[in-house]
FINU-23474 format. One record per residue (C-alpha): residue number from 1; residue in three letters; x, y, z. Coordinates in steps of 0.001 Angstrom, whole numbers, plus 500000, padded with zeros to 6 digits. Layout:
BEGIN
    i   aa      px      py      pz
  NUM  ALA       X       Y       Z
...
//
This chain:
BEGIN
    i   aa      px      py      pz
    1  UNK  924348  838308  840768
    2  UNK  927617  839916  840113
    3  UNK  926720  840243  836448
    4  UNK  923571  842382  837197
    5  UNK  925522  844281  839446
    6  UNK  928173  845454  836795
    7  UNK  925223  846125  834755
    8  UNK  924087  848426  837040
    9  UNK  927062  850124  837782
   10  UNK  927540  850577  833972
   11  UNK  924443  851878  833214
   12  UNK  925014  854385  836220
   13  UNK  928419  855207  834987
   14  UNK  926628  856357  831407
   15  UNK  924376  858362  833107
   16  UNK  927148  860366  835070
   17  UNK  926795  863452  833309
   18  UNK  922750  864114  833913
   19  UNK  923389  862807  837478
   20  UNK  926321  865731  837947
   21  UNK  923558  868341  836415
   22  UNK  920954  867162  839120
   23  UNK  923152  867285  841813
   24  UNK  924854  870338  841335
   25  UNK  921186  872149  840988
   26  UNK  919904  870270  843904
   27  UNK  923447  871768  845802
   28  UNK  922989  875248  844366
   29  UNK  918860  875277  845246
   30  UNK  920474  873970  848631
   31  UNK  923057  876494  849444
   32  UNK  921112  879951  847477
   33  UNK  917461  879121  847238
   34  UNK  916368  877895  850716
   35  UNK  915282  880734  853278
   36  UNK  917292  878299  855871
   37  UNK  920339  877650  853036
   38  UNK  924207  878333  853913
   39  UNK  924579  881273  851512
   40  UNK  921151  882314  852203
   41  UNK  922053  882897  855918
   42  UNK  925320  884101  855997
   43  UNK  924950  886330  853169
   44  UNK  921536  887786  855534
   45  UNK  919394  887230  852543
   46  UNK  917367  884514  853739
   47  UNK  914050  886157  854784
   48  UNK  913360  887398  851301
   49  UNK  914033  883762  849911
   50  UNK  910452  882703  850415
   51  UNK  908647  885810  848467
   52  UNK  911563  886107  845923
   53  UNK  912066  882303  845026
   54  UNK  908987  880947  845934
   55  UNK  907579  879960  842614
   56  UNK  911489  879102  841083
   57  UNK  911952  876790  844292
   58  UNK  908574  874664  843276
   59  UNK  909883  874362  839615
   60  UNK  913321  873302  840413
   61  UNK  911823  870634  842855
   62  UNK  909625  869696  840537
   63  UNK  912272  869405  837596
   64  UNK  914859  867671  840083
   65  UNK  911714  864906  841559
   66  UNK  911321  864149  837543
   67  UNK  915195  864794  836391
   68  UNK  915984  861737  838949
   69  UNK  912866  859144  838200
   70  UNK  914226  859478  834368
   71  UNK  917583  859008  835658
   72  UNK  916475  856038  837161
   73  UNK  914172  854534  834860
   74  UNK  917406  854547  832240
   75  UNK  920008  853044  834092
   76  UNK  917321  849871  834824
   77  UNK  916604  849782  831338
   78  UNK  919999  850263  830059
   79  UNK  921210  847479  832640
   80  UNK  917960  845161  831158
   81  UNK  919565  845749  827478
   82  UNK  923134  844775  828465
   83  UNK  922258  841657  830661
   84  UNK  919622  840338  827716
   85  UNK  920946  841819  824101
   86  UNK  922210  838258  823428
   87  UNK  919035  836510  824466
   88  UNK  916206  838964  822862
   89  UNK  916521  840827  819267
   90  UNK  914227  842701  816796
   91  UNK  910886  843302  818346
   92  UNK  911103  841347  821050
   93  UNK  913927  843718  822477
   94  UNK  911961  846722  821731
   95  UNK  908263  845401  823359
   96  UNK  910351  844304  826311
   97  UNK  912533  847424  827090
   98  UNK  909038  849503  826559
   99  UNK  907173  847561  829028
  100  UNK  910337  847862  831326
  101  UNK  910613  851343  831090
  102  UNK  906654  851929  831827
  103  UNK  907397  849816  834686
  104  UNK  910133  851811  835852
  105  UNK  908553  854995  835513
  106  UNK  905406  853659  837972
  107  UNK  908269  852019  840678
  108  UNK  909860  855859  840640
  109  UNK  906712  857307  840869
  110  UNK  907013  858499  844101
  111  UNK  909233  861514  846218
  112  UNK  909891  858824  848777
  113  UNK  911970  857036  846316
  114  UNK  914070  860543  845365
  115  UNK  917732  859699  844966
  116  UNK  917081  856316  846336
  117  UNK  919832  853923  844630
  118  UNK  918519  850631  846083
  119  UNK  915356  850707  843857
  120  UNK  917863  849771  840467
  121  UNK  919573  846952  841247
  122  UNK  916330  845255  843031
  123  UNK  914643  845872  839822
  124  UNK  917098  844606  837409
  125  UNK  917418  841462  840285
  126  UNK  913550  841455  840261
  127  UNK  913649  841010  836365
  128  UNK  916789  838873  835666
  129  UNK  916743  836581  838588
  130  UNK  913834  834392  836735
  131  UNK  914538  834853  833234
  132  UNK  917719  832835  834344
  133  UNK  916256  830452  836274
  134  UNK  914003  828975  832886
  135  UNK  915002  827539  829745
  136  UNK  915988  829673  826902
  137  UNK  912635  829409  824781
  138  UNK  910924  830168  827853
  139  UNK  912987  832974  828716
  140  UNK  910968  836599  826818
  141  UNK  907473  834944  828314
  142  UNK  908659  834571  831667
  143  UNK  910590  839006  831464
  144  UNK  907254  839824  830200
  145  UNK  905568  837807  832565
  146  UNK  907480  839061  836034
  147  UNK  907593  842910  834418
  148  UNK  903949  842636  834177
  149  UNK  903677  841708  838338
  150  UNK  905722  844207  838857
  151  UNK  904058  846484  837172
  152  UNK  900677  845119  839286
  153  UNK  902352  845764  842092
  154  UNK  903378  848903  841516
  155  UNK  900039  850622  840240
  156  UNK  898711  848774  843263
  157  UNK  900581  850357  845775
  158  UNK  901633  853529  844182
  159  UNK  898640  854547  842381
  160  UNK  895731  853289  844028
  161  UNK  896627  852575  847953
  162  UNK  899041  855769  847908
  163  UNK  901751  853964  849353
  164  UNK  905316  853469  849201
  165  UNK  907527  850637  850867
  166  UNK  910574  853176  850789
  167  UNK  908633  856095  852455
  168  UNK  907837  853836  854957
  169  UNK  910728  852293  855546
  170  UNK  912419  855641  856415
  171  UNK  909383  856985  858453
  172  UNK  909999  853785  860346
  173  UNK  913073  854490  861616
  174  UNK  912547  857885  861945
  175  UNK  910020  856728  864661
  176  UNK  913023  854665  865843
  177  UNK  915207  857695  866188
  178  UNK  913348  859067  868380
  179  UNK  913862  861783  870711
  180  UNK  917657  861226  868917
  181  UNK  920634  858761  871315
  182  UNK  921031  859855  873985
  183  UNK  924190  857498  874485
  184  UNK  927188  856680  872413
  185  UNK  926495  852821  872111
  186  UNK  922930  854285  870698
  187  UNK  924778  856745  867908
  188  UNK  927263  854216  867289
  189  UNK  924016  851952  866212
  190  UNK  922841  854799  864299
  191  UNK  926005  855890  862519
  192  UNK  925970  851966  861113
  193  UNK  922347  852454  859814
  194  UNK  923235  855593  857946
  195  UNK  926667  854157  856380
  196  UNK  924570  850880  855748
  197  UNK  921807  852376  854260
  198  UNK  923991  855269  851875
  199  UNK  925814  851963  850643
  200  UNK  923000  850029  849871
  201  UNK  921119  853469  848415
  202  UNK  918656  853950  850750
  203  UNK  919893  857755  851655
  204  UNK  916670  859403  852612
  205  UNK  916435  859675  856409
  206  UNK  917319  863502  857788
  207  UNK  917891  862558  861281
  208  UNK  920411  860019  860358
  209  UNK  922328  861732  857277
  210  UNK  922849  864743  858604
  211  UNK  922962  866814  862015
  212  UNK  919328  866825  862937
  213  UNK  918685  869844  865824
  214  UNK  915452  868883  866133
  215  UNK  915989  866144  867965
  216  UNK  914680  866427  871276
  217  UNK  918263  865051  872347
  218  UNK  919564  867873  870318
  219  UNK  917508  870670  871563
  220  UNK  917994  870112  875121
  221  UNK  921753  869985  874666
  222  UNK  920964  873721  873120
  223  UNK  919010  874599  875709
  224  UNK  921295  873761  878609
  225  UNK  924499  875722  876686
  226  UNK  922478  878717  876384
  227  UNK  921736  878471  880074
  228  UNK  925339  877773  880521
  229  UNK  924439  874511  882306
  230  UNK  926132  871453  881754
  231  UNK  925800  869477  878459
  232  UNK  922899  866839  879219
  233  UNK  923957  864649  876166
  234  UNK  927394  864942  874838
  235  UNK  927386  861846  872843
  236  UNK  924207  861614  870935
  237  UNK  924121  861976  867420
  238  UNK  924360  865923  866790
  239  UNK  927747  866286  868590
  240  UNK  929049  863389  867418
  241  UNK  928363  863946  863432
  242  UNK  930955  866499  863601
  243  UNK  933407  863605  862987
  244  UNK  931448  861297  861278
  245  UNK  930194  862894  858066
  246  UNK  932351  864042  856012
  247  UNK  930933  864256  852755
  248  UNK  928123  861975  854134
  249  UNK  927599  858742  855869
  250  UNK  930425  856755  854902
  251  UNK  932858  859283  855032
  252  UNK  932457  859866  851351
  253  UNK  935074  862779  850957
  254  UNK  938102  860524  852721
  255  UNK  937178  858177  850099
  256  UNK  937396  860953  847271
  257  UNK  940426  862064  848644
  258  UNK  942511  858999  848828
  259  UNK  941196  858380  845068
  260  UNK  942687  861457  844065
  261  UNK  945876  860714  845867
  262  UNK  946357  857724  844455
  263  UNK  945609  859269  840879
  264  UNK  947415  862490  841187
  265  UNK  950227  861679  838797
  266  UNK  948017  860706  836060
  267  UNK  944508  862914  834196
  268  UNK  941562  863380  836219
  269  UNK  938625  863036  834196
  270  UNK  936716  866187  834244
  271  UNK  933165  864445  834978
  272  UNK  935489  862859  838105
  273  UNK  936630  866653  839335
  274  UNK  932969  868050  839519
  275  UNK  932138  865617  841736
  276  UNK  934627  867285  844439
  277  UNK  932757  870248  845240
  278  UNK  929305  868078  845883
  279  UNK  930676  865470  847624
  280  UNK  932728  868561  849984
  281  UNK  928741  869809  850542
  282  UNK  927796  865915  851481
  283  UNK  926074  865234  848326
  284  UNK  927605  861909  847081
  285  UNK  925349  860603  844536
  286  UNK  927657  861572  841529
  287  UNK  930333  859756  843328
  288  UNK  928650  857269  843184
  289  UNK  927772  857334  839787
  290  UNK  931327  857391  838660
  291  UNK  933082  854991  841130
  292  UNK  932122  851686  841920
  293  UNK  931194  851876  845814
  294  UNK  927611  850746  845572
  295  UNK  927367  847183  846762
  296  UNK  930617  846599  847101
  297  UNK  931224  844651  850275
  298  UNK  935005  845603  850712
  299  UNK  933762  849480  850372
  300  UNK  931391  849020  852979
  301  UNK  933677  847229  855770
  302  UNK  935855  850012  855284
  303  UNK  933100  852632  855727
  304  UNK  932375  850954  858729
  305  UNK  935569  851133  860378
  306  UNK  936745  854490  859462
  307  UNK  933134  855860  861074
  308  UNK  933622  853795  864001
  309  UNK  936994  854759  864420
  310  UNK  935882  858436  863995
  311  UNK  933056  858044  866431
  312  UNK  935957  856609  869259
  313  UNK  937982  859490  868502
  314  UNK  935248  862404  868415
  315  UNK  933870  860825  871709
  316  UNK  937229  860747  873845
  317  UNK  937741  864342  872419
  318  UNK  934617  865091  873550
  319  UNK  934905  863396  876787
  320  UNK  938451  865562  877543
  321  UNK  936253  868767  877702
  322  UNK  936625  869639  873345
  323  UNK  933433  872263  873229
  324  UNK  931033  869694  871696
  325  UNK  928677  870973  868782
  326  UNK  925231  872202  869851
  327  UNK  924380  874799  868207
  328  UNK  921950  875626  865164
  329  UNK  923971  875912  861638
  330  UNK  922246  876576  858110
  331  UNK  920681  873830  856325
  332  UNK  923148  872768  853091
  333  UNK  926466  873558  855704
  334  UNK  928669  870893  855125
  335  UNK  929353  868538  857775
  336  UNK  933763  869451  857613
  337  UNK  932728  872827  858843
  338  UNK  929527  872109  861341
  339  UNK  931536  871020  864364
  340  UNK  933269  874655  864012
  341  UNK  930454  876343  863744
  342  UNK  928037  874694  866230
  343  UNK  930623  874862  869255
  344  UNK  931563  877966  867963
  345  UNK  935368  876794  868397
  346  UNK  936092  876686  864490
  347  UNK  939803  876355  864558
  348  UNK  940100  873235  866794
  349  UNK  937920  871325  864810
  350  UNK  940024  872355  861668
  351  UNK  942765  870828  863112
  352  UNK  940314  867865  864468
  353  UNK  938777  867162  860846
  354  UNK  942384  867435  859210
  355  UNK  944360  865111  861496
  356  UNK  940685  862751  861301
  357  UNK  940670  863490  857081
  358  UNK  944220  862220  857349
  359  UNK  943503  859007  859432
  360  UNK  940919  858105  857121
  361  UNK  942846  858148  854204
  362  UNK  944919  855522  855595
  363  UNK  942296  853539  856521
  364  UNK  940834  853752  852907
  365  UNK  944021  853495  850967
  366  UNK  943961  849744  850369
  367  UNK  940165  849638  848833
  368  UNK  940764  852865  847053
  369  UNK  943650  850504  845254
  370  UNK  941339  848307  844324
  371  UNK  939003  850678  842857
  372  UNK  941660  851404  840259
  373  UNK  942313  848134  839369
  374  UNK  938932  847396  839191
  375  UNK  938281  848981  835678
  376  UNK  935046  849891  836344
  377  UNK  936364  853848  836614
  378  UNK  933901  855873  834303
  379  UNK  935648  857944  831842
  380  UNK  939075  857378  833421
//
């Protein structure tokens, strides 16, 4: 298991660079192209978005749905041809790699599975896990064997029945969310799905990524502070993400920023530095791509506390009268600044996000070691 895993994480690492293009067009359609984007809305340009940048905001979504399936479909393959280039050559390398990558291509085949991580390591799991388990002149029968059910099962649920276990999977628990928590014990429950899923790559539910207004939780905290009544829900989810998602679920920027603490006296790889200005806007994918956090069970314990401790933090703050965040912000704002700007009581939460920034650090420092020990840096 821990081989495929490095495999993975290899073939990710090579495919850093195309990952880094993706993101930073999926940051800059984001922030500039969306009627509802950051830039869009504080630069009062937004209501001509839709007539301007209609027909560029289709093409970029369509080149970032197919950018990302290719993505995928070469770091499975690439993983297949490490893990098996001493058990397969010639021909029977090539017809196995081709069916692979057909396979792939069908398993991507759908927007539900956009940016979702978990989908490459299952595969290469789905693939490897049997080939092991047989003799080795038994071995290419039973990869083209398994790739072939795969591929079944994927033209079967994909093509024909229009269906996808990862879109459903995230409708379900958007159904679970709700009407949003209403309770802290309730967002502490949620905060562990999001960090949970991001780890394991499953990073496609809104309400649970990021601050969701349309909650009904949410909107009825609105409601009452533009009555000037008291705040029905002070700890659901929407306040509360003002201290729990820095750079996404996970607290992905903490984690960037102790890594470049601990590396400051030595040369930052420059595929490593564009990852900062993503990861400040919550998009962590190329992070991911270039250090090994995915799956890694020390990474995620740590996640877990620092958000938790966060969450304790944010909610006695909140409970000692700190103006909570209720208010609407642009979509692509990133989650350091939304407490400011939805409780309209920016300077505070500077000082709040700084003093929690710093916290975190601390609580990451020891994993963050082993991340450079590890090797597994790309391009460092």
């Amino acid at each position: 298991m821990k081989e495929n895993i490095q495999a993975v994480r290899r073939a990710m690492q090579q495919m850093l660079p195309l990952v880094l293009m993706l993101t930073w067009l999926y940051l800059l359609q984001q922030l500039f192209l969306r009627p509802d984007g950051y830039f869009a809305v504080t630069l009062g340009y937004g209501r001509n978005v839709i007539p301007a940048f209609g027909e560029i905001n289709r093409v970029v979504t369509l080149f970032l749905d197919k950018g990302f399936q290719i993505m995928g479909v070469l770091v499975i393959v690439l993983a297949i041809q490490k893990r098996l280039q001493d058990e397969f050559q010639g021909h029977q390398q090539t017809i196995l790699l081709s069916l692979v990558t057909l396979v792939s291509w069908q398993m991507l085949n759908t927007t539900a599975s956009l940016m979702n991580l978990a989908v490459l390591p299952l595969m290469v799991f789905a693939i490897m896990v049997p080939v092991q388990l047989v003799k080795p002149r038994h071995r290419y029968l039973v990869a083209i064997v398994v790739t072939l059910i795969i591929g079944a099962y994927a033209v079967t649920l994909h093509s024909w029945l229009k269906l996808s276990l990862f879109g459903l999977m995230q409708q379900g628990l958007i159904t679970l969310i709700g009407d949003g928590s209403t309770d802290l014990w309730q967002t502490w429950l949620w905060v562990l799905v999001a960090v949970f899923g991001n780890w394991f790559g499953l990073n496609a539910v809104a309400g649970v990524i990021r601050p969701d207004i349309s909650a009904t939780a949410a909107n009825e905290n609105l409601v009452a502070a533009l009555q000037h009544q008291t705040i029905p829900h002070v700890f659901s989810l929407y306040p509360l993400s003002a201290f729990v998602w820095f750079g996404g679920a996970g607290l992905m920027l903490a984690l960037l920023i102790t890594y470049l603490i601990q590396a400051r006296n030595k040369p930052l790889p420059l595929l490593l530095i564009l990852t900062i200005i993503p990861t400040f806007f919550d998009q962590w994918w190329a992070l991911a791509f270039a250090l090994p956090i995915m799956w890694n069970w020390r990474v995620l314990r740590t996640m877990i506390i620092a958000s938790t401790v966060n969450l304790g933090i944010g909610a006695l703050l909140l409970a000692v009268h700190l103006a909570p965040a209720v208010y609407w912000v642009p979509s692509g704002t990133p989650t350091i600044l939304f407490g400011g700007l939805a409780s309209h009581n920016m300077w505070l939460y500077i000082l709040v996000t700084i003093g929690l920034l710093a916290l975190d650090v601390v609580i990451f420092w020891r994993v963050v070691q082993e991340l450079h020990k590890s090797g597994e840096v790309a391009y460092a």
